[in-house]
N, C-alpha and C positions, 0 to 999 in steps of 0.2 A: 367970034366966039372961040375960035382956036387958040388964041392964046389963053383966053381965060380959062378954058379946057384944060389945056397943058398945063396952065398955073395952079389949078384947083387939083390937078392930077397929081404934079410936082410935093404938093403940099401933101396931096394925102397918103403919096409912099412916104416924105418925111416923114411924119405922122406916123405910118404905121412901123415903119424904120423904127422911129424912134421910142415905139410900144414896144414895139421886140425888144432893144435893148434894153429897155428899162426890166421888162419881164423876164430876161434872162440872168440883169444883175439882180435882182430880187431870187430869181430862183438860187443863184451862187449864193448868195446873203444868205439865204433858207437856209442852203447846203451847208453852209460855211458856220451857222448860229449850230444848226443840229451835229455838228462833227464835234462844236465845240462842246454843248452839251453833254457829247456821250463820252470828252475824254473829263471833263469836269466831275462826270457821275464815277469814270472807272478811278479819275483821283481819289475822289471821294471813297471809294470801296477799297483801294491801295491805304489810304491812309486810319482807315476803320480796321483792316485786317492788321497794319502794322501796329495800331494800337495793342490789341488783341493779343497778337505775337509779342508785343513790349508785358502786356500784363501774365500771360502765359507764362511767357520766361522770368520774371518776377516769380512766382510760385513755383515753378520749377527749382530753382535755385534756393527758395526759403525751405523745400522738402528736401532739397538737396542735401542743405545745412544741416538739415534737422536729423535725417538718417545719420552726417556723419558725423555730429554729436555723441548721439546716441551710440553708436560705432565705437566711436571711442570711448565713452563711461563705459560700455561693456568688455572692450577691452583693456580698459583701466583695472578693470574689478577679476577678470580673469586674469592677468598678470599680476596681480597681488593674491592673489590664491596660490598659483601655480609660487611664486617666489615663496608664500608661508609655508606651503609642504615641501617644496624643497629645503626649504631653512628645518624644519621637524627632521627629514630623512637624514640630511646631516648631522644634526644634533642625533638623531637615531644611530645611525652607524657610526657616531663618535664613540656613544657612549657604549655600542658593542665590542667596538676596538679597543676600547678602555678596558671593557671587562675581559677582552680575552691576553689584550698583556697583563694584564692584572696574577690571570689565572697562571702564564708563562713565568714571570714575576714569583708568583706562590711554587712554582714548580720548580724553583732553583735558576731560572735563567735571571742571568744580570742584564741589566738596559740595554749595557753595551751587544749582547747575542740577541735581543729582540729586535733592536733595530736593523744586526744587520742579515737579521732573518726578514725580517717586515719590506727590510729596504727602504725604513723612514732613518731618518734622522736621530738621535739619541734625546734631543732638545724635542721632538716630536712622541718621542716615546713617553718622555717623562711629562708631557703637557697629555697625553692619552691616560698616565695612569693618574695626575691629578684629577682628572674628569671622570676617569670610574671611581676615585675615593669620594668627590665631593656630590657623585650620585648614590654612594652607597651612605654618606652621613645623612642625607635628604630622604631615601628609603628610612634608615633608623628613626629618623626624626617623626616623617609622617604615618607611618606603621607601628613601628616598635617591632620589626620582623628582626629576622637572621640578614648581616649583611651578605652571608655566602646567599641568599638566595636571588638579592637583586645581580650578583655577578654571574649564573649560571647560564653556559651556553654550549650550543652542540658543538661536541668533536668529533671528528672523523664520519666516515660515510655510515657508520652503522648506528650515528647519533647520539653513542652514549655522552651524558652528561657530567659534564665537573664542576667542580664548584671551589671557592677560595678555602674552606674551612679541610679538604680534604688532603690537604698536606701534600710533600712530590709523590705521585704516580708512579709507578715502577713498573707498571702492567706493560705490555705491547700497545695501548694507547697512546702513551706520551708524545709517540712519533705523529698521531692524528693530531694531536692536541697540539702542538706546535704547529704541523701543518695550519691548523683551524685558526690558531690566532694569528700565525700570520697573515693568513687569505682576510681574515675580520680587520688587520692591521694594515693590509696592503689596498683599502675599500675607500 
């Protein structure tokens, strides 16, 4: 019986030997299915988030658009303002510069002394007094007023007014009145 002791003994460490190992590759297996699991589940939430952050940034970008759209229609629309009043103020102080060589002009001064009081040009001078005559035939036209009155404008600091109909000046004006047109002419 000793052997068969020993043989049956033999066998059932094998055996249990061989339980253990089966039950600690199974527990690794466990281990090894649930590790994979829970990097499958975090892929899973990586790839869900990145979705997310894809459609995110999508609509980011379309409001993006859209502000700078809009950005710019409204910058479109205020630079076209801003250039129509600047375009008026020029035609504005053309037409003031006009009327005040105009009124230099009535006062006895020649083109050739306006300009080089103005410090424009003579070709400048004589393009300023066509633009106060062809504002003064357009007053006529759509009024039927006085031309001297579309050409009137302050002289000198005390403001008195002159006008084309009032012939040379002789007063201690003339010297504002030339000042005036030129600072109107130098604009």
């Amino acid at each position: 019986m000793g052997k068969a002791a020993t043989k049956s003994g033999n066998l059932q460490r094998a055996l249990e030997a061989r339980r253990r190992a089966n039950a600690e590759r199974e527990a690794r297996e466990r281990a090894i299915v649930q590790s994979l699991k829970e990097f499958l589940d975090e892929l899973d939430k990586l790839d869900h988030a990145e979705q997310c952050a894809a459609r995110d940034e999508a609509a980011a970008r379309a409001r993006a658009q859209e502000q700078i759209g809009r950005i710019e229609r409204e910058l479109a629309a205020r630079l076209e303002r801003i250039r129509g009043r600047a375009a008026e103020k020029a035609s504005a102080i053309g037409r003031a510069a006009g009327a005040a060589a105009q009124v230099m002009r009535t006062n006895g001064e020649t083109v050739a002394g306006i300009a080089a009081q103005s410090g424009q040009t003579q070709s400048r001078v004589r393009e300023l007094l066509r633009l106060a005559d062809s504002e003064q035939d357009g007053a006529g036209a759509r009024g039927g007023g006085h031309a001297e009155e579309s050409a009137r404008i302050a002289v000198g600091s005390a403001g008195a007014v002159a006008s084309m109909g009032d012939g040379p000046q002789v007063s201690g004006d003339a010297a504002g009145a030339d000042a005036a047109g030129t600072e109107a002419l130098s604009a």
